[in-house]
C-alpha positions as semicolon CSV with decimal commas, in nm:
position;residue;x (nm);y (nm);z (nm)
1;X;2,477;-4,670;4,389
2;X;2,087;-4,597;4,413
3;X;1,931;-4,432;4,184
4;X;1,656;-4,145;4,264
5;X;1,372;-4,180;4,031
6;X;1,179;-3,871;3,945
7;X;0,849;-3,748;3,863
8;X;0,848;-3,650;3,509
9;X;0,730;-3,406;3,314
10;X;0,534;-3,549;3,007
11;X;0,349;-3,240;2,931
12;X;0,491;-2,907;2,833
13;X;0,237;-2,780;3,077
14;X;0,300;-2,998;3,343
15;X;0,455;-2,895;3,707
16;X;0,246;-3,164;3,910
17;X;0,077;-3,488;3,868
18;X;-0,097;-3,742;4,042
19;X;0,053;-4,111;4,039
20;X;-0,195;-4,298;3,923
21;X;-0,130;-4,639;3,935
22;X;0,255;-4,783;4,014
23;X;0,334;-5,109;3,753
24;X;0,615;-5,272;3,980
25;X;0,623;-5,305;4,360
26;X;0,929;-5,298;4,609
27;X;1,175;-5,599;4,489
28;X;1,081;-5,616;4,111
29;X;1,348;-5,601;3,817
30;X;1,309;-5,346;3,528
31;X;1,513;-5,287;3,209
32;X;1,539;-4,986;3,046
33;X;1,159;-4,938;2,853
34;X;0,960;-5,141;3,075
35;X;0,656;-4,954;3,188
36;X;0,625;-4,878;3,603
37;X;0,360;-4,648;3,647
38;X;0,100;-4,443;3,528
39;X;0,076;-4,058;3,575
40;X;-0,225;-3,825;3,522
41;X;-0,063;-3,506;3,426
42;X;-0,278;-3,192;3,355
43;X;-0,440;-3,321;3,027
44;X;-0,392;-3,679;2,989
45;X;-0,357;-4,011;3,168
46;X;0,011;-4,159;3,042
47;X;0,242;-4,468;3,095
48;X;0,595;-4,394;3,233
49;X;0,929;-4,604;3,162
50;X;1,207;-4,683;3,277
51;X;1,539;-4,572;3,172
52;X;1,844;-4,725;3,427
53;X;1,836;-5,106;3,469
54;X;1,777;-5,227;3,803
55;X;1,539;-5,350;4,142
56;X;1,304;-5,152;4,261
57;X;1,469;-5,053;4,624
58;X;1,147;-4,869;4,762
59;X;0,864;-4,684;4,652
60;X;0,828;-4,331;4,799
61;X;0,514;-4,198;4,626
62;X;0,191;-4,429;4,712
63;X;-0,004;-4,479;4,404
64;X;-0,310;-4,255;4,377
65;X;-0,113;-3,969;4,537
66;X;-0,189;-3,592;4,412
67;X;0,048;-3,306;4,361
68;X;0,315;-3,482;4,294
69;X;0,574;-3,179;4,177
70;X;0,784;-3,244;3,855
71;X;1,142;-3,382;3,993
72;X;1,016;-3,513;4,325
73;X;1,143;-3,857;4,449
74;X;0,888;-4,072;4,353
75;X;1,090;-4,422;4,397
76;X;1,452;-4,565;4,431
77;X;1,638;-4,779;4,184
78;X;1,924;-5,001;4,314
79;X;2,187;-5,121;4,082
80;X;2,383;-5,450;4,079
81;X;2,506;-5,592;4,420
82;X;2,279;-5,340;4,641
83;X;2,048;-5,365;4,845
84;X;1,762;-5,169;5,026
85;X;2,011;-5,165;5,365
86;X;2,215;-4,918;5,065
87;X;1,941;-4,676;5,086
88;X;1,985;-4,413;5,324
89;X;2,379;-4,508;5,402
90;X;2,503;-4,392;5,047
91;X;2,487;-4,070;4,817
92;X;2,180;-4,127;4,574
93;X;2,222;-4,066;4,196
94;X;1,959;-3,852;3,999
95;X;1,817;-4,111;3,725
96;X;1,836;-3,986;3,353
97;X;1,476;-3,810;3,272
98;X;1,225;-4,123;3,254
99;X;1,061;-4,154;2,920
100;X;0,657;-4,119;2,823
101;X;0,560;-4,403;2,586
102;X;0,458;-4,400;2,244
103;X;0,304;-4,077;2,117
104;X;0,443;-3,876;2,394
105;X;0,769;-4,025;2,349
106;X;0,774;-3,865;2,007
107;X;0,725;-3,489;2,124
108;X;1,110;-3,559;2,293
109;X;1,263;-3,771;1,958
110;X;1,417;-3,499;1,677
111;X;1,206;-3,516;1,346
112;X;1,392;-3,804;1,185
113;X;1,542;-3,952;1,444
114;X;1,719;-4,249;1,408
115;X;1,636;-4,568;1,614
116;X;1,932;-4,595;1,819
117;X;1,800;-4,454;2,088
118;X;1,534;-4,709;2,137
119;X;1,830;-4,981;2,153
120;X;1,967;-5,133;2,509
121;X;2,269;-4,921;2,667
122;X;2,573;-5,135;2,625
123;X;2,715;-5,269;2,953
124;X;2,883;-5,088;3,167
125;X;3,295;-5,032;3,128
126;X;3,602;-5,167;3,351
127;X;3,883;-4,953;3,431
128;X;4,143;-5,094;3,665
129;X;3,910;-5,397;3,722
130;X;3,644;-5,157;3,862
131;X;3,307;-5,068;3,725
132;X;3,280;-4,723;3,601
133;X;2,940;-4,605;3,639
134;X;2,751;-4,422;3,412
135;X;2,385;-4,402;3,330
136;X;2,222;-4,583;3,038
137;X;2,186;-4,257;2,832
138;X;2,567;-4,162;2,876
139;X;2,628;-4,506;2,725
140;X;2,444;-4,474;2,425
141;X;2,581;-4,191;2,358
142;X;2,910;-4,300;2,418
143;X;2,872;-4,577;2,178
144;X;2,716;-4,376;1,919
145;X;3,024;-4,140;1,933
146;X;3,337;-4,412;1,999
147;X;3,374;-4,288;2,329
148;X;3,568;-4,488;2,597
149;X;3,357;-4,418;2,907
150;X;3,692;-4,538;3,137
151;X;3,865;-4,205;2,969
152;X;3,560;-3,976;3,071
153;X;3,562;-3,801;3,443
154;X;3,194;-3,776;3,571
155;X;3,046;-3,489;3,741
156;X;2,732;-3,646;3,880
157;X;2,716;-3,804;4,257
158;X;2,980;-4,039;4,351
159;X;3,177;-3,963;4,008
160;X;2,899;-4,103;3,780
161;X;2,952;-4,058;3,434
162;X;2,530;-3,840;3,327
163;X;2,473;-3,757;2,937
164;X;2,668;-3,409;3,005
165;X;2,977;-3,547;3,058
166;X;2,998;-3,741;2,723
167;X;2,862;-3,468;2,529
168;X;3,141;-3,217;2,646
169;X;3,409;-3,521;2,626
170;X;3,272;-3,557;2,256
171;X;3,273;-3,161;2,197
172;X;3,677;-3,193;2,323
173;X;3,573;-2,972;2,632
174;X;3,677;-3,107;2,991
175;X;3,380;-3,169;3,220
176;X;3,419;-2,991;3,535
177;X;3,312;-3,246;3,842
178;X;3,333;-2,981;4,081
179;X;3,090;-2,793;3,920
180;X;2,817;-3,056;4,036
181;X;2,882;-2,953;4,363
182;X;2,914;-2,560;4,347
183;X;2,596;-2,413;4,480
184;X;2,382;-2,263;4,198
185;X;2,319;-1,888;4,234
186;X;2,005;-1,866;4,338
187;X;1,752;-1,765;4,109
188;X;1,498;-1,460;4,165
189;X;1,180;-1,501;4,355
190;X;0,895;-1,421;4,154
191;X;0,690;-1,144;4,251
192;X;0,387;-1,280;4,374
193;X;0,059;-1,143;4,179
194;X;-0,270;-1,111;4,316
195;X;-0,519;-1,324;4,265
196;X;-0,816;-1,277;4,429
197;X;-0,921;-1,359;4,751
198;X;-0,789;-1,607;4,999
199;X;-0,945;-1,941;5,025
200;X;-0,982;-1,891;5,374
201;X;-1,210;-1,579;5,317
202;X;-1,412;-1,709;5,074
203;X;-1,487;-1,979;5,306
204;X;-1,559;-1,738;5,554
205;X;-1,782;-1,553;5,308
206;X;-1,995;-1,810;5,243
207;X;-1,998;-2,003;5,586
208;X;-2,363;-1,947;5,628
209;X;-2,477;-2,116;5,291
210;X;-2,502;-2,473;5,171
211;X;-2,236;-2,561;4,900
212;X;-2,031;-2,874;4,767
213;X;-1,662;-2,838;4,759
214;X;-1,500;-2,957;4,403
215;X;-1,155;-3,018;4,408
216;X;-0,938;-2,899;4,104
217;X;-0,797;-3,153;3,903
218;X;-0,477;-3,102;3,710
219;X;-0,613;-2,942;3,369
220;X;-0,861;-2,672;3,593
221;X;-0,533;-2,608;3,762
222;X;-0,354;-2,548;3,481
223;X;-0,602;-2,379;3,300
224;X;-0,639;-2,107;3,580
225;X;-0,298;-2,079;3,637
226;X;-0,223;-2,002;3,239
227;X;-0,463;-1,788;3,132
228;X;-0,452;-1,614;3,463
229;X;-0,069;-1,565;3,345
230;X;-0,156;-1,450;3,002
231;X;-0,410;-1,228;3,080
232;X;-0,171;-1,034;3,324
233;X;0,129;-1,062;3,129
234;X;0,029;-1,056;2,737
235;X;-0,095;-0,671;2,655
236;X;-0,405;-0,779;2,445
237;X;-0,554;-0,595;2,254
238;X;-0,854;-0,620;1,999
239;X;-0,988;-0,581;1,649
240;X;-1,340;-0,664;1,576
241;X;-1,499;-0,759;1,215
242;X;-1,871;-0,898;1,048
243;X;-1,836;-1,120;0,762
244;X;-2,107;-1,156;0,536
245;X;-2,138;-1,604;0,533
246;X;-2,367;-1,642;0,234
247;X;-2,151;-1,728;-0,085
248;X;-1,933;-1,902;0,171
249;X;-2,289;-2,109;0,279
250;X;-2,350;-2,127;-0,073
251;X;-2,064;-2,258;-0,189
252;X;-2,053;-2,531;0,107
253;X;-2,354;-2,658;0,028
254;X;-2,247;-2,746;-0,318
255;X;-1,947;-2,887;-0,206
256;X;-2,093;-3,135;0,032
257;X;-2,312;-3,217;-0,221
258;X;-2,023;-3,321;-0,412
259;X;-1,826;-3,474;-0,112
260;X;-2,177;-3,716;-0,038
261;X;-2,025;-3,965;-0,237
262;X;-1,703;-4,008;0,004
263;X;-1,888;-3,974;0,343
264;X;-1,764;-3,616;0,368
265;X;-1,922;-3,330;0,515
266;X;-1,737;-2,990;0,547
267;X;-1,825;-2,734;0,863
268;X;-1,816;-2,331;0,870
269;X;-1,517;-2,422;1,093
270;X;-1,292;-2,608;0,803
271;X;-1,332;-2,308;0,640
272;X;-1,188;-2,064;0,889
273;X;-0,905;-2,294;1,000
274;X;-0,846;-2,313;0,596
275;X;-0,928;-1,891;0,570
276;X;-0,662;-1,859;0,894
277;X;-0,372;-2,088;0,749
278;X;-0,400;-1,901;0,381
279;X;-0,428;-1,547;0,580
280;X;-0,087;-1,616;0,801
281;X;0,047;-1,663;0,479
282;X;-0,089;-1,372;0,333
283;X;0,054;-1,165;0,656
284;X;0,324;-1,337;0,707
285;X;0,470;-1,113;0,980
286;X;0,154;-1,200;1,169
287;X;0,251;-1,591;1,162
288;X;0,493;-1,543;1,487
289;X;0,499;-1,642;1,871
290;X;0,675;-1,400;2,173
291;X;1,005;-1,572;2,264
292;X;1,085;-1,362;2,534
293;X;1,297;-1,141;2,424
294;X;1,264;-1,210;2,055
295;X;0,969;-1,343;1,815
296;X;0,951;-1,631;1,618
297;X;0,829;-1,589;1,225
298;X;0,722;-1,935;1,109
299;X;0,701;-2,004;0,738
300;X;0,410;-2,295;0,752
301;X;0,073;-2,188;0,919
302;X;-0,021;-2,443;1,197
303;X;-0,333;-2,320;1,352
304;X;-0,460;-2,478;1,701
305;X;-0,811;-2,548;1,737
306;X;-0,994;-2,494;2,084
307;X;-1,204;-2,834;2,146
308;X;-1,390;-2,818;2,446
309;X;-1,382;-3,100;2,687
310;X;-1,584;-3,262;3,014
311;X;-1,412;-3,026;3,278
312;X;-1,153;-2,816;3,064
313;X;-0,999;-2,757;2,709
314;X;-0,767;-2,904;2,418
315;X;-0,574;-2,706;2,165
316;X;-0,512;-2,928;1,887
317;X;-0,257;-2,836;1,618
318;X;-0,320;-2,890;1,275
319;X;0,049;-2,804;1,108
320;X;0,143;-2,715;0,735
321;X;-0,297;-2,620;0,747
322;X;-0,247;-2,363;0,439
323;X;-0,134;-2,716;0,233
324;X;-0,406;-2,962;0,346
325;X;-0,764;-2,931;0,141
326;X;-1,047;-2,874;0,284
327;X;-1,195;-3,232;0,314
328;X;-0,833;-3,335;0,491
329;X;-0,869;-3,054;0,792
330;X;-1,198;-3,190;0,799
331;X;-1,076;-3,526;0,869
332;X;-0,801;-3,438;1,093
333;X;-0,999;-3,200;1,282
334;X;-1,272;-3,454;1,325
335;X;-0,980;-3,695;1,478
336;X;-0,816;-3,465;1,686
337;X;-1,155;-3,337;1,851
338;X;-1,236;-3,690;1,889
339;X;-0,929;-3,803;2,096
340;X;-0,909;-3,500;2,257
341;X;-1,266;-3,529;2,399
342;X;-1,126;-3,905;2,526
343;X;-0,799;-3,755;2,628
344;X;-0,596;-3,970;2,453
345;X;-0,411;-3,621;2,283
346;X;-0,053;-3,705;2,281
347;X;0,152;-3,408;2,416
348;X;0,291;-3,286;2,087
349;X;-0,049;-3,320;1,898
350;X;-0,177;-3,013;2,105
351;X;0,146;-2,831;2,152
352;X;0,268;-2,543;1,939
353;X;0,087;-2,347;1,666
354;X;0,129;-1,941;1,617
355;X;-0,248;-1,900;1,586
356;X;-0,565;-2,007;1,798
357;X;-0,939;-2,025;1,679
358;X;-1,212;-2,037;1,968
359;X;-1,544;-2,107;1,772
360;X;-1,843;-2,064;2,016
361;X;-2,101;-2,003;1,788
362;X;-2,208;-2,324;1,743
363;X;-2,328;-2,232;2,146
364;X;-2,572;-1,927;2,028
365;X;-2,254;-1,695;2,149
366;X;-2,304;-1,422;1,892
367;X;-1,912;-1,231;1,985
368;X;-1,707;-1,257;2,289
369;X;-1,302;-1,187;2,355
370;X;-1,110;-1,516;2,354
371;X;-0,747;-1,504;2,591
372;X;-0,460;-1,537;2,441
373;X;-0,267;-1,867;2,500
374;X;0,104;-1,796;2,517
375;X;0,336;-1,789;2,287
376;X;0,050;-1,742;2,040
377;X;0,067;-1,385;1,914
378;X;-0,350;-1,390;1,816
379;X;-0,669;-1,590;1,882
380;X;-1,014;-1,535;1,626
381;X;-1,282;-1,594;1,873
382;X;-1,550;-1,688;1,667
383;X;-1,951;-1,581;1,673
384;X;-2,240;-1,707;1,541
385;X;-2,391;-1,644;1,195
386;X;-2,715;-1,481;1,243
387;X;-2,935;-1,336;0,975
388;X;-2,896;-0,957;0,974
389;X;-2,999;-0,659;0,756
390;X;-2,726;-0,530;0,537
391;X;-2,669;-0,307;0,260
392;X;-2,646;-0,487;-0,080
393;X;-2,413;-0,482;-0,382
394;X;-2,655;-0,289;-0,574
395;X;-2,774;-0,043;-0,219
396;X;-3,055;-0,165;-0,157
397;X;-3,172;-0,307;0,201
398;X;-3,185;-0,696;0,243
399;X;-3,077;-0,986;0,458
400;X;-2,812;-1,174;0,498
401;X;-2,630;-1,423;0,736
402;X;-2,355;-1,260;0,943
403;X;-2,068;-1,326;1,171
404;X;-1,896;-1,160;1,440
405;X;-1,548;-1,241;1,472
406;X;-1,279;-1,079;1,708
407;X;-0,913;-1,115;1,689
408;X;-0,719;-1,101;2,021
409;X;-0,361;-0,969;1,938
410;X;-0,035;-0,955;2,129
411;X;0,080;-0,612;2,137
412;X;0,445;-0,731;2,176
413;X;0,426;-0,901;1,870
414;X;0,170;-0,749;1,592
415;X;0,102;-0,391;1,612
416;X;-0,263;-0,277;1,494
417;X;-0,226;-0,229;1,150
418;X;-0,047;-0,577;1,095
419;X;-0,327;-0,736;1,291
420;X;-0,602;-0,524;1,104
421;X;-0,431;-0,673;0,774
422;X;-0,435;-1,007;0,888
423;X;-0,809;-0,995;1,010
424;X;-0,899;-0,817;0,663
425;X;-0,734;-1,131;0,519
426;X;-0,957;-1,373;0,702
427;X;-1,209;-1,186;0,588
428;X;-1,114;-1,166;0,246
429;X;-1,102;-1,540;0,212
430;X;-1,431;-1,641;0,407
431;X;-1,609;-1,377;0,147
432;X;-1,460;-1,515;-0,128
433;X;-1,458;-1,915;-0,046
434;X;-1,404;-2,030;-0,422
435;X;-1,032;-1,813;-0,401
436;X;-0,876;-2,102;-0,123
437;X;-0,902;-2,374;-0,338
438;X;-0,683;-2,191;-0,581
């Protein structure tokens, strides 16, 4: 029977793509793993595999196409004894979910995972001297559980055995066929949200003056679209602190001193990811993301990063950060910026996190709001240090180098006093730099 195959979704971002470049043409033979195309999705350029076994029947999506939406036919696979004249003149199968290589690959795989799902399906089953089909998924998993595929009713087109069916067989439930078929209740529209004017009237606008048109590719879209989203839908609010920078300067130029030995050289910025981690765990209600209708409390601080990019922005994640030193965020910051300014980010490197810092001082920016990038509950935008008068120790008048810093806070999540605590506690531990080493 032929087999639909879909555009993925290799981001958690993602609902469109462009398709690149296709690997196979019309006629070609793939195995499960073998790489057919390559997808831009909204950050990154990726390889895509296959997962059925089979001969590329026809190719729907032309290579270099844009907008591709997530589940649209983008090719059909034909199985054993088809042909193309079986396209069209039969019901076509859904394939499993095609797989991202490498890095990507491992956003999908469980922490631990064992390597039998990187192994061939076994061949397909006989019953009554027939073939039963089932997808190369619902295999392995049949084999991994001792499952007899010819005892197993499929619910998916034409009777085909799909990865549901084998995990309700396994959990002793029946799978109900006719449930494929019953027509799903449709979901609710989404109220549509204004968003400005129309493209057609800004055109109009601006009909009597020269301009070049830019297209948006796939990260501006994305971009626009979420932070448009969060800043109608999160209730931010604000909380606004100086920090006083010398003993922290002080103390970083003795450390690098110290470090010039091993090539390493420490930024104001390792020490507010470092000040950050310690603080969510000093405020540990404050270390939690909106869930919809519950929040998340993590016990290990990972902190995303906002690394800005040739025509957009990468979050990297840098997990467990209140248990690295100083010198390793360095390093792994200096990585992750690195491949992120290449693209070359895998999905689950700049996924997740609780907490975002946006550091623009290094631009002049002396304060400025950051957005909040959902689920996050809180993002410290970050401001220049710039010499100042303050008030000393002792009362008396002098200078010293200071640093705006504002925390954007979701309301839903941390109320003002917990977010007040937690910005006192970056505070606390940027004043006091000798304390996070302890």
């Amino acid at each position: 029977m032929p087999i639909e195959i879909l555009m993925p979704a290799l981001s958690p971002t993602m609902e469109e793509g462009t398709l690149a470049k296709w690997l196979v043409k019309e006629g070609d033979t793939v195995s499960s793993g073998d790489v057919m195309a390559e997808i831009e999705t909204d950050k990154a350029t990726m390889e895509f595999e296959a997962v059925d076994e089979g001969v590329i029947g026809k190719i729907v999506i032309a290579e270099g196409s844009e907008g591709v939406k997530v589940n649209e036919v983008i090719a059909v696979l034909l199985e054993d004894g088809e042909s193309a004249d079986d396209i069209g003149s039969a019901p076509v199968a859904k394939a499993e979910p095609a797989a991202p290589t490498a890095a990507a690959a491992a956003e999908a795989a469980p922490a631990g995972g064992s390597d039998k799902a990187a192994t061939p399906a076994p061949a397909a089953p006989v019953k009554d001297g027939e073939r039963v089909f089932a997808t190369p998924l619902a295999r392995r998993i049949a084999a991994d559980k001792g499952l007899d595929l010819a005892d197993i009713a499929g619910s998916g087109p034409r009777g085909r055995i799909v990865k549901a069916d084998v995990e309700n067989a396994q959990s002793g439930t029946k799978p109900a066929a006719a449930a494929a078929s019953a027509p799903a209740k449709a979901a609710p529209a989404a109220a549509s949200v204004a968003t400005g004017p129309s493209t057609d009237a800004v055109l109009k606008t601006y009909a009597d003056r020269p301009y070049e048109e830019i297209s948006l590719d796939g990260m501006r879209k994305t971009i626009a679209a979420r932070l448009t989203e969060a800043k109608q839908s999160v209730p931010h609010f604000y909380l606004r602190r100086d920090i006083n920078l010398d003993a922290l300067l002080k103390f970083r130029s003795q450390l690098n001193k110290q470090l010039e030995p091993r090539g390493v050289k420490l930024s104001v910025n390792d020490f507010i990811i470092k000040a950050c981690a310690l603080a969510l765990q000093q405020v540990p209600e404050a270390n939690a993301v909106w869930a919809g209708d519950r929040t998340l409390q993590f016990e290990k601080s990972d902190v995303a990063v906002a690394v800005a990019i040739e025509g957009g922005l990468f979050t990297p994640v840098l997990k467990d950060a209140e248990m690295k030193s100083l010198s390793a965020l360095s390093a792994e910051m200096k990585d992750l910026a690195t491949r992120a300014r290449d693209r070359k980010l895998a999905p689950h490197e700049y996924s997740g996190g609780s907490f975002a810092i946006s550091n623009l001082g290094m631009f002049g920016i002396d304060n400025f709001d950051a957005i909040i990038n959902p689920p996050h509950a809180a993002i410290l935008a970050v401001g220049a240090g710039t010499k100042k008068p303050i008030v000393g120790a002792d009362g008396e008048l002098t200078v010293g180098t200071v640093m705006s810093t504002t925390l954007s806070v979701d309301h839903r999540v941390i109320d003002g006093a917990l977010g007040a605590n937690l910005l006192n506690a970056i505070k606390d531990n940027l004043e006091n730099p000798m304390t996070m080493l302890a």
